[in-house]
Backbone as a ProteinNet text record, in pm:
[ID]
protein_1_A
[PRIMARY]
XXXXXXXXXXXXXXXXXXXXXXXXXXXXXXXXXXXXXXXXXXXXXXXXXXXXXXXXXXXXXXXXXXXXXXXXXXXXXXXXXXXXXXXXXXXXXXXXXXXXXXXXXXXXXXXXXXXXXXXXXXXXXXXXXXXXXXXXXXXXXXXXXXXXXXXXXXXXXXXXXXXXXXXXXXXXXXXXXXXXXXXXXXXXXXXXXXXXXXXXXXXXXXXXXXXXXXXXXXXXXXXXXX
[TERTIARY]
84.6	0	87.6	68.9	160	78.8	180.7	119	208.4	230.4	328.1	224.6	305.4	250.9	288.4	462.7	526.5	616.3	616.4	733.9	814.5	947.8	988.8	1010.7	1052.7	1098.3	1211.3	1293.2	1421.8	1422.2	1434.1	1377.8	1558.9	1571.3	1672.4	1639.5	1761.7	1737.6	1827.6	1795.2	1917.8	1924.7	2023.4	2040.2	2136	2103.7	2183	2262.3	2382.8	2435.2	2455	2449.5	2443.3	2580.1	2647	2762.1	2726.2	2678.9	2675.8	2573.2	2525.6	2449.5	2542.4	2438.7	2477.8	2360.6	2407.7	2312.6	2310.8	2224.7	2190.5	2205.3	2059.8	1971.9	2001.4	2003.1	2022.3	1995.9	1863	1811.1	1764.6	1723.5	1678.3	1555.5	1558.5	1418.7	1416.8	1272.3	1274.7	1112	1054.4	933	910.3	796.8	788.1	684	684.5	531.8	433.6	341.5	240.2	323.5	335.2	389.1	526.4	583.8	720.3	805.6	890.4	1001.5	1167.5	1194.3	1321.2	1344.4	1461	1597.2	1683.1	1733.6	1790.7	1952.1	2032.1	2142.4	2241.6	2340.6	2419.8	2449.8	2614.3	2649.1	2585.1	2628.2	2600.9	2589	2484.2	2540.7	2494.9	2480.9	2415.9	2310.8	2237	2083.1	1963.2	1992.9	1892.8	1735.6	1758.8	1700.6	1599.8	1682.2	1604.8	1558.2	1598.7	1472.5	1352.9	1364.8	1255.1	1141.8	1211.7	1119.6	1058.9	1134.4	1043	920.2	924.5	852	741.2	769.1	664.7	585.4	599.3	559.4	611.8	714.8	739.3	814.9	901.7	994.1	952.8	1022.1	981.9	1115.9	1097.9	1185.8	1218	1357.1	1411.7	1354.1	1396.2	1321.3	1250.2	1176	1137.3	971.3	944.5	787.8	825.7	717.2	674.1	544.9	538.2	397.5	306.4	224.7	160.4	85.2	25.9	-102.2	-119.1	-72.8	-126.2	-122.5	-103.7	-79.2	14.4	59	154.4	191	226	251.6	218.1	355.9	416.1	313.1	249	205.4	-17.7	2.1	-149.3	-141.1	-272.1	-255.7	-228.4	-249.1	-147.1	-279.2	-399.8	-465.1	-499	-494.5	-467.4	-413.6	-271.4	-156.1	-166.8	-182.4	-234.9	-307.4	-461.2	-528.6	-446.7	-391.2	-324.1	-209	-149.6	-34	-116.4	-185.2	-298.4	-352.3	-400.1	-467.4	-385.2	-289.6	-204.7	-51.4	30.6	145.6	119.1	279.8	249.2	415	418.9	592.3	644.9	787.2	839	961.4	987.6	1104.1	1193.4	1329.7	1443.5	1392.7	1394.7	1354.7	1156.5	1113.2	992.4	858.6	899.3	799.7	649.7	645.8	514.4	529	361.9	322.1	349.7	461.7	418.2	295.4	281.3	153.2	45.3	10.6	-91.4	-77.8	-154.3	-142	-86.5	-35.5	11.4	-107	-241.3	-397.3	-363.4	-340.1	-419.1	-300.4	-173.1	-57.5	-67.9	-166.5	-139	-284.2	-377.7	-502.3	-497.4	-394.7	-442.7	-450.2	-348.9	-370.8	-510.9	-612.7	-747.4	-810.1	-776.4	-839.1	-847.7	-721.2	-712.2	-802.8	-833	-928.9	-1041.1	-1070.2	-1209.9	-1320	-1247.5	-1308.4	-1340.1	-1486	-1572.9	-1431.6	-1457.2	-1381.6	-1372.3	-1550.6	-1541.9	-1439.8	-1426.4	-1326.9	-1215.6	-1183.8	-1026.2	-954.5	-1044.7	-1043.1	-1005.4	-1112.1	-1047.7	-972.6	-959.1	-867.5	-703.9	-689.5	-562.6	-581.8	-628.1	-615.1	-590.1	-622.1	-559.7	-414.6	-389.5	-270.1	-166.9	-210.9	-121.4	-136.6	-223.4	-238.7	-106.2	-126.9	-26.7	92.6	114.5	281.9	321.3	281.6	250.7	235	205.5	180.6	-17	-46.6	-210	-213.4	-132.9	-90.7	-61.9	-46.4	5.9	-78.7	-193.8	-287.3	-299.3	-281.1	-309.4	-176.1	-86.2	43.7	102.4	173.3	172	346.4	433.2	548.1	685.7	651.7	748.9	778.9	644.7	620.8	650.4	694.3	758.6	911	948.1	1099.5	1111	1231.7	1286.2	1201.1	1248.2	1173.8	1018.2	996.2	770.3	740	790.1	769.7	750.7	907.1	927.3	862.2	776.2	664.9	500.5	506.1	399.5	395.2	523.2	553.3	505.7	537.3	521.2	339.6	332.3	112.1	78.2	136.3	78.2	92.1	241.4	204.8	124.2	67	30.2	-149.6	-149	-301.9	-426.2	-360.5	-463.5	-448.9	-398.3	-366.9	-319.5	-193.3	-183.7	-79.6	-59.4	-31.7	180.9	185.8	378.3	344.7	479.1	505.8	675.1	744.7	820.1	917.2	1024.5	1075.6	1167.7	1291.2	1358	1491.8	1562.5	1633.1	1554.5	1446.7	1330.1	1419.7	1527.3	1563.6	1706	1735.8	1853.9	1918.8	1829.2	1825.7	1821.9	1792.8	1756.6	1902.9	1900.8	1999.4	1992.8	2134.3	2097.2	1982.8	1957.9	1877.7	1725.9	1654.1	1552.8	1558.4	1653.4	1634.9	1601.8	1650.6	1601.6	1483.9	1442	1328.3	1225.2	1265.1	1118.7	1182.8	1253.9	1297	1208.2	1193.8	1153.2	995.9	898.7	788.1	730.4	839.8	777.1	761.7	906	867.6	763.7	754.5	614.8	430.3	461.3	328.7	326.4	464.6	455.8	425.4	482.5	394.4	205.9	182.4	62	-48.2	-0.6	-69.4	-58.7	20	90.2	99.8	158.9	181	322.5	378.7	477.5	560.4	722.1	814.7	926.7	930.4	1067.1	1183.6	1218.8	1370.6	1462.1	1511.3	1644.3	1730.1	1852.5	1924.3	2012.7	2154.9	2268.9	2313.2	2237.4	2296.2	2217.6	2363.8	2395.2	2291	2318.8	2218.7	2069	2036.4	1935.3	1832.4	1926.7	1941	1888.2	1963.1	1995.7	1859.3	1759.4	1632.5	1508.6	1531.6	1442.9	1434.4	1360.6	1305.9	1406.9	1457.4	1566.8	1629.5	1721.8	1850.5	1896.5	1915.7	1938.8	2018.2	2154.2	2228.3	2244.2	2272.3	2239.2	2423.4	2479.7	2627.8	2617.6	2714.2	2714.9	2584.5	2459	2354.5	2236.6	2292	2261.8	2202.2	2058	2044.6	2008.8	2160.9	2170.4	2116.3	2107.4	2095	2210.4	2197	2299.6	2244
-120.1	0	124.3	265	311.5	478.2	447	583.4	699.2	702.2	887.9	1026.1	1077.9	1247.7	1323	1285.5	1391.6	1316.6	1393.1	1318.4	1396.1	1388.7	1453.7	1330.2	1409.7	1225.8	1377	1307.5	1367.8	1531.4	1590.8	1752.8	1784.2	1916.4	1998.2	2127.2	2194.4	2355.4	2382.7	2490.7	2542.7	2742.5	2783.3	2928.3	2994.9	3139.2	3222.4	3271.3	3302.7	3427.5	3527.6	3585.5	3693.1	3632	3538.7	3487	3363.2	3264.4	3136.5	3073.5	2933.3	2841.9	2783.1	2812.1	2720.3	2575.4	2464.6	2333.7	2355.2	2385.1	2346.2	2183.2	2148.4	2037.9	2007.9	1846.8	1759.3	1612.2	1586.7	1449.6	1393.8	1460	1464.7	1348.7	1262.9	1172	1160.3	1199.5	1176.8	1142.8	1018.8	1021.4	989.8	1117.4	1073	1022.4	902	830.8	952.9	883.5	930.5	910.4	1007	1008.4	1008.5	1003.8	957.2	1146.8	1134.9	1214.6	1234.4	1296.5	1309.4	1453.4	1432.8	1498.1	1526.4	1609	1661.7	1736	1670.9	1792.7	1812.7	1877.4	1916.1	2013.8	2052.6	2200.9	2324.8	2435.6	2591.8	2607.5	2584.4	2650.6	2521.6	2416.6	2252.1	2312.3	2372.1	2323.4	2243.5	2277.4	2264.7	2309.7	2442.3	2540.2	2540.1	2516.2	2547.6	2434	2251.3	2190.6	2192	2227.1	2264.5	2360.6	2463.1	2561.8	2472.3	2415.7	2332.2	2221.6	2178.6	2078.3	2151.4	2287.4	2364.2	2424.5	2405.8	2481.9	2656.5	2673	2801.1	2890.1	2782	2802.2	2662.8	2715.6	2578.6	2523.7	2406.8	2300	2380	2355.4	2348.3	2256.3	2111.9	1978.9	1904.5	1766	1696.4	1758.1	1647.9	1647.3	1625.9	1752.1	1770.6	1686	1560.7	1496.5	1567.9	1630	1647.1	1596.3	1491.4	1369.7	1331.5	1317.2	1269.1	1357.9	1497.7	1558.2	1626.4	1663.2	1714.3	1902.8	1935.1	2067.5	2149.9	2129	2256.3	2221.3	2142.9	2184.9	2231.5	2263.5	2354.8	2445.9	2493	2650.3	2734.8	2873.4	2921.2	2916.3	2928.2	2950.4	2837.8	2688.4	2539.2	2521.6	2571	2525.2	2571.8	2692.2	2788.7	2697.7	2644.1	2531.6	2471.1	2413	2286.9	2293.3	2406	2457.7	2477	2558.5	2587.5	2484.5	2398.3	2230.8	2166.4	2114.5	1999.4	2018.1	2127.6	2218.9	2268.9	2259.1	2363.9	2384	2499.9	2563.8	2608.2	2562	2648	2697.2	2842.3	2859.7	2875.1	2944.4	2934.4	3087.5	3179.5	3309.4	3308	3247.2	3224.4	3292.3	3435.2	3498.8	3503.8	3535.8	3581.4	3739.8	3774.4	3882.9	3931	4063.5	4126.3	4230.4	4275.9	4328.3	4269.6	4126.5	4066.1	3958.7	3912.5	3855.8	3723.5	3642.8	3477.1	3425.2	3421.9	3378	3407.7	3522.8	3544.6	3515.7	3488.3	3449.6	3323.9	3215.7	3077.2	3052.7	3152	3136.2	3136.1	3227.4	3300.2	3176.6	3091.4	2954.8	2955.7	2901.1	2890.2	2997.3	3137.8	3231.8	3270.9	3269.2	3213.4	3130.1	3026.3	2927.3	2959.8	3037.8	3089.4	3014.4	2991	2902.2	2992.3	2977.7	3037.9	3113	3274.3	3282.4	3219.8	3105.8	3072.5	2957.7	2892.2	2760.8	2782.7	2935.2	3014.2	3007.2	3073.5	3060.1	2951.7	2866	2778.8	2659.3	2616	2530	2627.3	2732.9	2790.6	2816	2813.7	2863.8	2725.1	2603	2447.6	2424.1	2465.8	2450.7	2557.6	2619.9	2714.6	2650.5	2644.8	2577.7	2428.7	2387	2255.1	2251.4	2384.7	2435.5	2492.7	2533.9	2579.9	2763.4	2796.1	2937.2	2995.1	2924.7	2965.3	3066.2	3102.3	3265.8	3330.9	3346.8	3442.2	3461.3	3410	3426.7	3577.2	3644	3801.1	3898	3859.7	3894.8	3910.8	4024	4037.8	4028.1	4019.7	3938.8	3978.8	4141.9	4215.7	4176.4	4112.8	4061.7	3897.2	3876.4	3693.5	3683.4	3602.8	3526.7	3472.3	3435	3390.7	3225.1	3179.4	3023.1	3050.9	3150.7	3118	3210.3	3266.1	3240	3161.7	3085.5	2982.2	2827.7	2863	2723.8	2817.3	2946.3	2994.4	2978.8	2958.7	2914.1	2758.4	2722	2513.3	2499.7	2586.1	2610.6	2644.3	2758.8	2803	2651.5	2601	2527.6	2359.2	2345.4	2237.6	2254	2383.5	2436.6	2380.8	2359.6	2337.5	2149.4	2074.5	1943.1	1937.8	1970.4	1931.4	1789.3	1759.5	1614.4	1619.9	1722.6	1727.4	1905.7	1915.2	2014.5	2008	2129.2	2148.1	2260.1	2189.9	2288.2	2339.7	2432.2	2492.1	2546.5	2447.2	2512.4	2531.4	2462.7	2554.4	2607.1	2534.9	2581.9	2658.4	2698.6	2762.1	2893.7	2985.5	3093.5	3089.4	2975.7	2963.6	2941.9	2953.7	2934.6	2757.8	2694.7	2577	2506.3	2611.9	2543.7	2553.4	2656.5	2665.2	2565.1	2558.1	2476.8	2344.9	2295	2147.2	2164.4	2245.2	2231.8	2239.8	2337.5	2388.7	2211.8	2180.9	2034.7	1908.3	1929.4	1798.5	1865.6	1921.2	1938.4	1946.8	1988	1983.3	1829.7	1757.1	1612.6	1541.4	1558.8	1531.4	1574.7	1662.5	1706.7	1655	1614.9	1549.4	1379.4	1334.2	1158.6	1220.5	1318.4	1279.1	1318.3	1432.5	1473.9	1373.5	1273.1	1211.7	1222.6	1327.8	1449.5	1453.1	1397.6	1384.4	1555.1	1521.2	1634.4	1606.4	1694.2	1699.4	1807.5	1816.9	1886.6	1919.5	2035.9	2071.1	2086.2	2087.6	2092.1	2133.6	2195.8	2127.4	2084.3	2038.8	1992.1	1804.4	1706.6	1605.2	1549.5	1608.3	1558.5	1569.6	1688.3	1718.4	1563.2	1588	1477.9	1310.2	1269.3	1175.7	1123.4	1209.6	1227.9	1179.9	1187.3	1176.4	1008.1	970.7	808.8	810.3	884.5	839.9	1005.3	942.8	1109.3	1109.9	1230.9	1204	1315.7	1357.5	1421.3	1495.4	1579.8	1669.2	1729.8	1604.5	1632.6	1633.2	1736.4	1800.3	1768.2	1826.7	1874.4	1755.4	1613.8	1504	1493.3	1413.9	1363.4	1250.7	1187.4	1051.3	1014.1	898.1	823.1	820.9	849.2	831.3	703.1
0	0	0	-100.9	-107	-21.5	93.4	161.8	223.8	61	41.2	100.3	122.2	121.4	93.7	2.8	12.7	-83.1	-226.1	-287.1	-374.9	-422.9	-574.3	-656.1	-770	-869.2	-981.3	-954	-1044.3	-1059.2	-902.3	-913.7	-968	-1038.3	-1026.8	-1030.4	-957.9	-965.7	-1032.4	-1119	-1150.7	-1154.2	-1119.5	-1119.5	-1171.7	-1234.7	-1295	-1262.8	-1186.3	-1146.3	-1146.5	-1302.3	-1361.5	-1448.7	-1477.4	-1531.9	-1575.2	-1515.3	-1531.5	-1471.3	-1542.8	-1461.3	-1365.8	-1286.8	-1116.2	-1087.1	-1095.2	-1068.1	-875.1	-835.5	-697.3	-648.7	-709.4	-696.9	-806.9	-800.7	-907	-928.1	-975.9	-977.8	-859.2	-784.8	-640.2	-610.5	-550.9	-555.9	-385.7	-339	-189	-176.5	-117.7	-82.4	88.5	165	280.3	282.8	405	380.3	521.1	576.4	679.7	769.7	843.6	982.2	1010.4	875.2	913.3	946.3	1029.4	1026.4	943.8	801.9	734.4	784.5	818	850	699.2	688.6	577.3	615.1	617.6	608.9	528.2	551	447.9	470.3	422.2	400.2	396.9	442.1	396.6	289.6	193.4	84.7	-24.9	38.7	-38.9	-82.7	0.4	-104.3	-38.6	94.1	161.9	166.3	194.1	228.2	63.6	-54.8	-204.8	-160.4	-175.4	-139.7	-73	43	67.9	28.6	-9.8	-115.6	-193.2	-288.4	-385.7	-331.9	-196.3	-161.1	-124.4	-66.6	-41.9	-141.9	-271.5	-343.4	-318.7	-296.6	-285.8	-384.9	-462.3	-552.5	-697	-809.4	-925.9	-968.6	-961.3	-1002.6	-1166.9	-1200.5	-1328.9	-1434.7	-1342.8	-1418.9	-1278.3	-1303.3	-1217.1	-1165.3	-1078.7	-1035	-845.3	-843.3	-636.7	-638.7	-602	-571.8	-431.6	-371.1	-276.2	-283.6	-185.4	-138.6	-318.4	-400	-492.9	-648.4	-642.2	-698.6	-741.4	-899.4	-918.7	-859.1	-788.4	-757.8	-835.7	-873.6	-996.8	-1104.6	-1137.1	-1302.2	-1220.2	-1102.8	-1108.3	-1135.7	-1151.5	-1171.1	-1003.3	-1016.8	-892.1	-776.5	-810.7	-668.9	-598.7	-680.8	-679.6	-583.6	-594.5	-558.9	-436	-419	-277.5	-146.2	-273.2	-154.5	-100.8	-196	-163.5	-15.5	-42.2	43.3	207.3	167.8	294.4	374.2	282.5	377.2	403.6	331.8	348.4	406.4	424.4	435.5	564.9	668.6	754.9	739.5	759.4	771.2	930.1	883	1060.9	947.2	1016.5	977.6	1114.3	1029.6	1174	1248.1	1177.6	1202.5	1217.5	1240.5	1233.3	1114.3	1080.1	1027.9	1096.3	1216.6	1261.7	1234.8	1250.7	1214.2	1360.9	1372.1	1491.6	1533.6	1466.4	1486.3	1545.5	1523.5	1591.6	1690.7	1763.3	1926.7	1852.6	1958.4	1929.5	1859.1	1952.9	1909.2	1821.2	1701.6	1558.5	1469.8	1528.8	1430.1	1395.1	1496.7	1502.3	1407.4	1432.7	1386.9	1231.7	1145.3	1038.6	935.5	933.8	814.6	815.3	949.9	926.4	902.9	917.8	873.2	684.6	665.9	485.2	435	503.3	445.7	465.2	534.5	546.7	664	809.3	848.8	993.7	1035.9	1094.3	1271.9	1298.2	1385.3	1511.3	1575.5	1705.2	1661.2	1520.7	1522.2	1512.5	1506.2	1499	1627	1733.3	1832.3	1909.1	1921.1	1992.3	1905.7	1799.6	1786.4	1816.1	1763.4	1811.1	1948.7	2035	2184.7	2219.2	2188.7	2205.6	2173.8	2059.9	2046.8	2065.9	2155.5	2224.3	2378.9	2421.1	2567	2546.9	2394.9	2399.5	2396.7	2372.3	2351.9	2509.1	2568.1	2687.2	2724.4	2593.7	2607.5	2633.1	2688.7	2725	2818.7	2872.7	2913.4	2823.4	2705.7	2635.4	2508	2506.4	2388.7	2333.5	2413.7	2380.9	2374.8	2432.7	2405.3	2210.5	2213.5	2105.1	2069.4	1948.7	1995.7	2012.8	2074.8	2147.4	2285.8	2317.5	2453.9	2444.3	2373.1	2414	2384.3	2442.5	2423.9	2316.2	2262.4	2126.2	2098.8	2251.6	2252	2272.9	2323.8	2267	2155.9	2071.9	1922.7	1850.4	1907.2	1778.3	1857.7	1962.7	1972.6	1947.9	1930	1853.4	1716.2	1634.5	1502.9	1534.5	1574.2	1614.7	1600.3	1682.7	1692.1	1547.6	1487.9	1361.5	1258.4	1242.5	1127.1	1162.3	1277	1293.2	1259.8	1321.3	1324.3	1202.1	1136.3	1045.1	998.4	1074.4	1058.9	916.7	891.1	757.8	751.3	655	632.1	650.1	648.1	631.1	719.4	810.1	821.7	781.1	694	631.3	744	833.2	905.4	847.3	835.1	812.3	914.3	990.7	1088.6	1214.1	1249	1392.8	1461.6	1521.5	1659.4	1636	1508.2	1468	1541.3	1578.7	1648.5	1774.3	1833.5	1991.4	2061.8	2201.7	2260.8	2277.2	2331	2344.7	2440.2	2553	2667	2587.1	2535.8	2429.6	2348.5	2244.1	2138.8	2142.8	2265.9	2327.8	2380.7	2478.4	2502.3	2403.6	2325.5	2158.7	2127.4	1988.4	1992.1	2027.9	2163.6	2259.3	2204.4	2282.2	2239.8	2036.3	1999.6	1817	1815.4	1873.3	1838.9	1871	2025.3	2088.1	2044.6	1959	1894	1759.4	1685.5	1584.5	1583.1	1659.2	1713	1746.2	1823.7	1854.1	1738.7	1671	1557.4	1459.2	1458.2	1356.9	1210.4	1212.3	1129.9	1043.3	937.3	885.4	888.6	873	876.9	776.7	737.2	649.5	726.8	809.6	869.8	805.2	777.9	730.3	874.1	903.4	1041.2	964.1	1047.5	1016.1	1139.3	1252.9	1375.8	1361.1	1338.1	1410.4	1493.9	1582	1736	1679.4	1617.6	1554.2	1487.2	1340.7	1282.7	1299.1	1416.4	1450.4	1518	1595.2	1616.2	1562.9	1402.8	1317	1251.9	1216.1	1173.8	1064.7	963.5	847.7	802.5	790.1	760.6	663.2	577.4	400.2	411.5	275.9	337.2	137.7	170.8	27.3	17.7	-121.5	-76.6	-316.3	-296.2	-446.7	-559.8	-483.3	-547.1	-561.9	-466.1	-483.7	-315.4	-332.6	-174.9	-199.1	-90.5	-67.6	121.2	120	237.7	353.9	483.9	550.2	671.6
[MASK]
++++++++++++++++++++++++++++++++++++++++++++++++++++++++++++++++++++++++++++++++++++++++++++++++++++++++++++++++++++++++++++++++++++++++++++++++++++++++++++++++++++++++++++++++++++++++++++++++++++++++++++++++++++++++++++++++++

């Protein structure tokens, strides 16, 4: 039984410099099934960070196919692709990208607010998964008023919020100090078994790594198995 959620089949990137083509990515094949956790690492400068763009639909493959639950990505049209990103997609980055302007509640809320889904279910499904991160004191706090580590588990709330099938991290705990980064760390993992919620991880930390159900390592534009 084949139960992907997340696949490429022979992606490459390639970029201009203003001089020359540069191959990033090259012949890239990665499928995650349900639930599973991949770890990704590699060099500064490998090609991390562009894979994942591409899995997210954020950026377009040169050559090759992004499967999501069944579908080809890249060849929808753009507001398609949008759904698609919205239901099935949740992102963490290292720097998080929350909106400061608005409270934790409405940073974690807005995926379901995009979709158009009624505000009492805004409410409380994000006030749950903030109570699960352990910020249910801070629903109204806005994010001058939090620490580096309850951001980036208000980032952890936002991309889970909408149960999507893969959340796509990016470095989570890159910015954190070490005593944070383990603690954020320990709880993403713990919400990722219970949501059972597949991840694709970029790291470049080892320990990180080593965490995750299978580790793939992106070494001259190629991701192989470690």
């Amino acid at each position: 039984m084949n139960n992907s959620i997340l696949a490429c089949h022979d992606v490459a990137k390639t970029y201009n410099d203003g001089v020359a083509n540069v191959d990033v990515l090259k012949e890239v094949n990665l499928t995650v099934n349900a639930a599973e956790m991949v770890a990704i690492v590699g060099t500064s400068g490998s090609g991390k960070s562009t894979l994942l763009h591409l899995l997210g639909g954020l950026d377009h493959p040169t050559q090759g196919q992004i499967i999501l639950n069944g579908k080809d990505l890249h060849a929808l049209p753009e507001v398609e692709k949008c759904y698609l990103r919205n239901h099935y997609l949740g992102f963490i980055y290292q720097f998080h990208h929350l909106l400061p302007e608005f409270s934790a509640l409405e940073n974690v809320g807005m995926p379901l607010l995009i979709r158009g889904e009624l505000p009492s279910k805004i409410r409380e499904k994000a006030s749950h998964l903030l109570d699960q991160v352990g910020l249910s004191h801070r629903l109204h706090h806005r994010l001058g008023q939090l620490s580096g580590g309850e951001r980036q588990r208000v980032a952890i709330a936002r991309a889970l919020v909408s149960d999507p099938l893969c959340v796509l991290a990016d470095e989570p705990t890159g910015n954190l100090d070490p005593h944070n980064a383990e603690r954020v760390l320990k709880l993403f993992f713990d919400l990722q078994k219970a949501c059972k919620t597949s991840v694709v991880m970029v790291t470049h930390d080892p320990n990180i790594a080593r965490q995750a159900q299978r580790t793939m390592k992106i070494e001259q534009g190629r991701l192989v198995p470690l």
